[in-house]
C-alpha positions in Angstrom: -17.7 73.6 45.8 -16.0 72.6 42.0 -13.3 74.8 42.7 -12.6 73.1 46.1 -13.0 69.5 44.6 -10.2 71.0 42.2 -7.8 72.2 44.9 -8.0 68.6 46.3 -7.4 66.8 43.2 -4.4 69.1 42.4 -3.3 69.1 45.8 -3.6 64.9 46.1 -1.7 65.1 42.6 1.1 66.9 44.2 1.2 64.8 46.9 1.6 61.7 44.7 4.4 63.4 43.0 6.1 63.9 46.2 6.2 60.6 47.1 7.3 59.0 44.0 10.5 61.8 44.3 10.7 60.6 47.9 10.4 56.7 46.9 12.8 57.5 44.2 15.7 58.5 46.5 14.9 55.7 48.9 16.1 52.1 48.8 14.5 49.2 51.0 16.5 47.6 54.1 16.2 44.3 51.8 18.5 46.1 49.1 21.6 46.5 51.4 21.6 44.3 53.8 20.7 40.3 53.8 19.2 38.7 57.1 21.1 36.2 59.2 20.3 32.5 58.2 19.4 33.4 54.5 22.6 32.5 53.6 23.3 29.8 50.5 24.4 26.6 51.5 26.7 24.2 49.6 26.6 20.3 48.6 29.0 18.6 47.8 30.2 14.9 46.7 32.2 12.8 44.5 31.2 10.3 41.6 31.3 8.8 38.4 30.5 10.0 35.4 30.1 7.0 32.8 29.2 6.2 29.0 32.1 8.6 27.7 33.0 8.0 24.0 36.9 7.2 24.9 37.3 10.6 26.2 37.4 8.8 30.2 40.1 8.9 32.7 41.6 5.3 31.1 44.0 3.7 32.8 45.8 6.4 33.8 43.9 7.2 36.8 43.6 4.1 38.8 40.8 5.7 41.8 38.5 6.0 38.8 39.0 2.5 38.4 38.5 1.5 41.8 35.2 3.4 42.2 34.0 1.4 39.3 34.9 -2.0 40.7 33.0 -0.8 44.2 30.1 0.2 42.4 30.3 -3.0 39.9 30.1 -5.1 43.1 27.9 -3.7 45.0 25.0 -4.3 42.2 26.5 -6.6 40.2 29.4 -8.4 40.7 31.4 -9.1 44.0 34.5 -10.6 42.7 35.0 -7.8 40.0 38.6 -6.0 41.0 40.3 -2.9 39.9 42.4 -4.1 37.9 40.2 -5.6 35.7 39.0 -1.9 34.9 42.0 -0.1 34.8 41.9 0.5 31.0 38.4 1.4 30.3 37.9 5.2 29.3 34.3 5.8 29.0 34.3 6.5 33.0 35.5 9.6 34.4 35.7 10.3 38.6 34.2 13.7 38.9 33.8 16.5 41.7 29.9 17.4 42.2 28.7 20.4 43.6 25.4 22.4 44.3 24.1 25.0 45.9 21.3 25.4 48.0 19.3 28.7 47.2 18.9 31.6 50.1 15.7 30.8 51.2 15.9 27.2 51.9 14.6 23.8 50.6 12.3 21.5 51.5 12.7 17.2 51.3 11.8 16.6 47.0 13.2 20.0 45.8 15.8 19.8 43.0 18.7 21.8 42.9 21.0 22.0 39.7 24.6 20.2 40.0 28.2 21.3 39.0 29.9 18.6 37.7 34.2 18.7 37.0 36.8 15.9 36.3 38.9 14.7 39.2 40.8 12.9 36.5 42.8 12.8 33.3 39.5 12.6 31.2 39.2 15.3 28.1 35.6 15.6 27.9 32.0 14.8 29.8 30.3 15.7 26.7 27.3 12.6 26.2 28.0 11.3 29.5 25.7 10.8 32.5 26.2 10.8 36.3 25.9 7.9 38.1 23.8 8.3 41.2 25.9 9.5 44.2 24.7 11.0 47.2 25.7 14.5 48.4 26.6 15.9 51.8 27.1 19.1 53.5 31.1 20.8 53.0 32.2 19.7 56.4 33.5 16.6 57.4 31.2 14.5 58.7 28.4 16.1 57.7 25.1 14.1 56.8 23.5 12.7 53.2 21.1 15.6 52.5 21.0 15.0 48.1 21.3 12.3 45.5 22.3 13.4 42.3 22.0 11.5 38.5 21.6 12.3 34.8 22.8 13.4 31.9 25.4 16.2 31.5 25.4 19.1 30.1 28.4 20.9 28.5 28.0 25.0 28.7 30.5 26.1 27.4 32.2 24.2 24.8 35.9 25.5 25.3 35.7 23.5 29.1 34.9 20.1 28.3 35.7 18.9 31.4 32.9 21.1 33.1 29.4 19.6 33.5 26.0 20.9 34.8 22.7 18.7 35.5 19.7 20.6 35.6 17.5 19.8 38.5 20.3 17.2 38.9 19.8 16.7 42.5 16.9 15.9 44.8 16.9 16.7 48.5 16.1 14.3 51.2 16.0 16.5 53.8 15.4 20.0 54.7 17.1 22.9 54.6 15.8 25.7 56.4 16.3 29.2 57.4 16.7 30.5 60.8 15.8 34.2 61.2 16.1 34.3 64.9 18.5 34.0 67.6 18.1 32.6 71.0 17.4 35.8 72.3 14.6 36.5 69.4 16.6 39.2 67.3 17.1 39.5 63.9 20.4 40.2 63.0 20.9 42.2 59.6 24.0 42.4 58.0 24.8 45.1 55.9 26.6 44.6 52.4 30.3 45.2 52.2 29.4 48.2 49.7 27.5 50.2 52.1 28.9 48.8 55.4 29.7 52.0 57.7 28.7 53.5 60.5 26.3 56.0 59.3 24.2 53.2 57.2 24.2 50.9 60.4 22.9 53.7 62.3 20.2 55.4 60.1 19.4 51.5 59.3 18.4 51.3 63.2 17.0 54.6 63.6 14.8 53.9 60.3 13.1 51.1 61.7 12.6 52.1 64.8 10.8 55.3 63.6 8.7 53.5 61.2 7.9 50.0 63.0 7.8 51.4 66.7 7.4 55.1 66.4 5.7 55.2 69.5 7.2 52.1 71.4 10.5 51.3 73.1 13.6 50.5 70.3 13.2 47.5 68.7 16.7 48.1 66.6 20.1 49.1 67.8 23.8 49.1 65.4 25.4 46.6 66.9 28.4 47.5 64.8 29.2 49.2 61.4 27.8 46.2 59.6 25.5 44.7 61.8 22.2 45.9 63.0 20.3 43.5 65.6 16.2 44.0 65.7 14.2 42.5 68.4 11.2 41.0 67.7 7.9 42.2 69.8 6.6 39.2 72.3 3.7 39.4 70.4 5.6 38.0 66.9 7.4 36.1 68.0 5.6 32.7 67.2 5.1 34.2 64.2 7.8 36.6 62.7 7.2 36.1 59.2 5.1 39.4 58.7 7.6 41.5 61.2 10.5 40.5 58.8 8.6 41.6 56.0 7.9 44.8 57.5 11.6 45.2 58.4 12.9 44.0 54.8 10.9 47.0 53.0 11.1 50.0 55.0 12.4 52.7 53.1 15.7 54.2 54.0 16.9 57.7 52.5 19.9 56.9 50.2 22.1 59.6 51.2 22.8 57.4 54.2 24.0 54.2 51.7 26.1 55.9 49.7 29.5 54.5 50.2 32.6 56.6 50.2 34.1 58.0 47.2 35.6 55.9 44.8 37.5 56.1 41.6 37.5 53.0 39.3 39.8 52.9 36.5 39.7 50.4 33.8 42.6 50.0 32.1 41.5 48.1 29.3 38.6 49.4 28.3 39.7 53.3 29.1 36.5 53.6 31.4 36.2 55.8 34.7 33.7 55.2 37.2 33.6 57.9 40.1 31.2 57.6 43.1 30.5 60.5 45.5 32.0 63.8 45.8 35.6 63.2 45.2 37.7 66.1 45.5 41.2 67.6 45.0 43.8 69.2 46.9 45.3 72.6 45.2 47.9 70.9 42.6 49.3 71.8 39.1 49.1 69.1 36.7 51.0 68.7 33.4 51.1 66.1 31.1 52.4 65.8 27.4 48.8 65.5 26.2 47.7 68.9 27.4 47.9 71.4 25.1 46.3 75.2 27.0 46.4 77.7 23.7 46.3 81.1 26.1 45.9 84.5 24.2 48.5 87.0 25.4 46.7 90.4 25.9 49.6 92.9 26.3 49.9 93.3 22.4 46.8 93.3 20.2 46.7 90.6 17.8 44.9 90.2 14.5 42.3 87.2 13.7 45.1 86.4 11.6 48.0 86.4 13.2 46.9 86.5 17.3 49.1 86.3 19.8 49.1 83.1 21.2 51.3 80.9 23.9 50.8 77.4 24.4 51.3 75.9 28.1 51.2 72.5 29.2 50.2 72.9 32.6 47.1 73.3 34.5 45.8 74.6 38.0 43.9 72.9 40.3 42.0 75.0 42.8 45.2 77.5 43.3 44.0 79.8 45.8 43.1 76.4 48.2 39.3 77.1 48.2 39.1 73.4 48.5 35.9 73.2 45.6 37.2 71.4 42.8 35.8 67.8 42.2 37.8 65.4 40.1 34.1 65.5 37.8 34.7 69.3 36.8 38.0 68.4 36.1 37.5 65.5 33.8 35.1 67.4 32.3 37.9 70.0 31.5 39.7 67.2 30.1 36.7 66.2 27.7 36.6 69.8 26.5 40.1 69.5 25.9 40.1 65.4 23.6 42.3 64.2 26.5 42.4 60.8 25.7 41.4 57.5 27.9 44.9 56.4 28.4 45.8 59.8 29.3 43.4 60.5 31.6 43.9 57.1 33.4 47.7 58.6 33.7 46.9 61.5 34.7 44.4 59.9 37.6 47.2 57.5 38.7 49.5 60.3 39.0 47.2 62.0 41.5 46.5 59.4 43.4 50.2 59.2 43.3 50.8 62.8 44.7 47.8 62.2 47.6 45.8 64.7 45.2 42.6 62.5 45.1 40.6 62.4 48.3 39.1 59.3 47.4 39.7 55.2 47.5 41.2 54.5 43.9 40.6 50.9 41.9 42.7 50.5 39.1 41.8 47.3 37.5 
């Protein structure tokens, strides 16, 4: 009986190990895709930034002026005219902007706001916005925010850039629609992964582990979107289906975009995803240096016989097995420098060597 109860412990050990290896090379739908309707939204408006210490628009920029006047007679003073205004430079007429997070907001949330001059003004440093009410981006487009406060400069080099934390407070909702008329979720694959073969094991994924037993729920509508139905049942309530669509595990060997090379010029750094390989070549470039011992006569450890070539062969005899990685590792073996390297790359890519998309940056 101990010696069973053993065998099951070490058996539910292995098990565990298993599944951690199995989670390991396994992403979730969530990491490479985003659902339809959780998108971020943008706000948008136009104001007046005012107590500036001289560093304002002046009277150099006359709509800063005229804003002020509007805004002086609306609270204040009716008969107040531009003019009147035109050489004051502690008020500055500023772009506002602010974005709306993924998931939505609700009427009291507060959002942080971008703040830039419109205007000839050098600084918003100690200034604060004066309330102004934000819309949507398109014309015509409701009051959804008021924003006010006091600036903050981030980064001192860019004067002229503001942010207000929690600057802006909603007034109405902004919420996310998951499904269509025709209740389907519609995922959308990122850019990096978008293919074919990631729509398609997307779909086959949660079909197998939401509905292994029931009709198909998803289907690749193309290489970067995948539309999933949502059962009669859920539909009044989706929010636990699209949980249980956003983590299901999907094997990474289907995610794995295409090979890429990315070359850095600047900093000498290579970045190589996926199996990139190399048609049969010779390269040659003035940094290699091949010392190749000549075996027809025998040499002494002090005087061997030696030839030095500055050439070397990829894959000759076209077995079509060499990967750019064994060959930069060549390279490192041989103190090939970064800039020589990159050369040597771009030549390749050059000659159609490299079977692979190349970023040069």
């Amino acid at each position: 009986m101990i010696l069973q109860w053993r065998f099951l412990i070490k058996l539910s050990a292995l098990l565990l190990v298993i599944a951690l290896v199995q989670a390991a090379s396994a992403v979730q739908v969530r990491d490479i895709c985003r659902l339809k309707g959780s998108e971020t939204n943008k706000l948008i408006g136009m104001g007046l930034v005012v107590g500036l210490n001289g560093t304002g628009d002046g009277g150099d920029f006359p709509p800063s002026a005229r804003m002020l006047a509007a805004a002086i007679a609306q609270f204040h003073d009716p008969n107040v005219v531009a003019a009147e205004l035109e050489d004051s430079d502690s008020v500055a007429l500023v772009y506002l902007s602010a974005e709306l997070p993924a998931e939505g907001v609700s009427e009291g949330d507060r959002v942080d706001v971008t703040v830039a001059t419109a205007g000839p003004a050098e600084s918003l440093a100690g200034g604060t916005l004066f309330m102004v009410p934000m819309t949507g981006p398109l014309p015509g487009a409701p009051v959804m925010a008021y924003a006010e406060g006091l600036l903050s400069i981030p980064d001192e080099s860019a004067p002229t850039v503001g942010v207000i934390t929690n600057g802006a407070q909603m007034i109405a909702d902004v919420l996310t629609v998951s499904m269509d008329e025709y209740y389907r979720l519609r995922l959308i694959v990122d850019d990096a992964h978008a293919g074919w073969p990631t729509s398609n094991a997307l779909a086959a994924q949660i079909n197998g582990s939401i509905a292994p037993d029931g009709p198909r729920l998803a289907q690749a509508f193309d290489s970067k979107n995948v539309l999933v139905a949502v059962p009669m049942v859920q539909r009044q309530d989706p929010s636990q289906f699209i949980s249980d669509v956003l983590t299901t595990f999907i094997d990474m060997s289907f995610v794995k975009g295409g090979a890429v090379v990315v070359v850095n010029k600047r900093t000498g750094a290579v970045v190589i995803t996926g199996d990139v390989r190399l048609s049969p070549a010779v390269v040659t470039h003035e940094a290699l240096s091949i010392d190749v011992y000549d075996p027809p006569r025998i040499g002494t450890p002090q005087e061997p016989n030696i030839r030095t070539e500055r050439f070397i062969g990829v894959d000759p005899d076209d077995r079509g097995g060499t990967r750019l990685a064994d060959l930069l590792a060549v390279f490192n073996q041989m103190n090939v420098s970064p800039k020589d390297l990159i050369e040597i790359i771009e030549a390749m890519q050059v000659a159609k060597m490299l079977h692979a998309k190349v970023i040069v940056k």
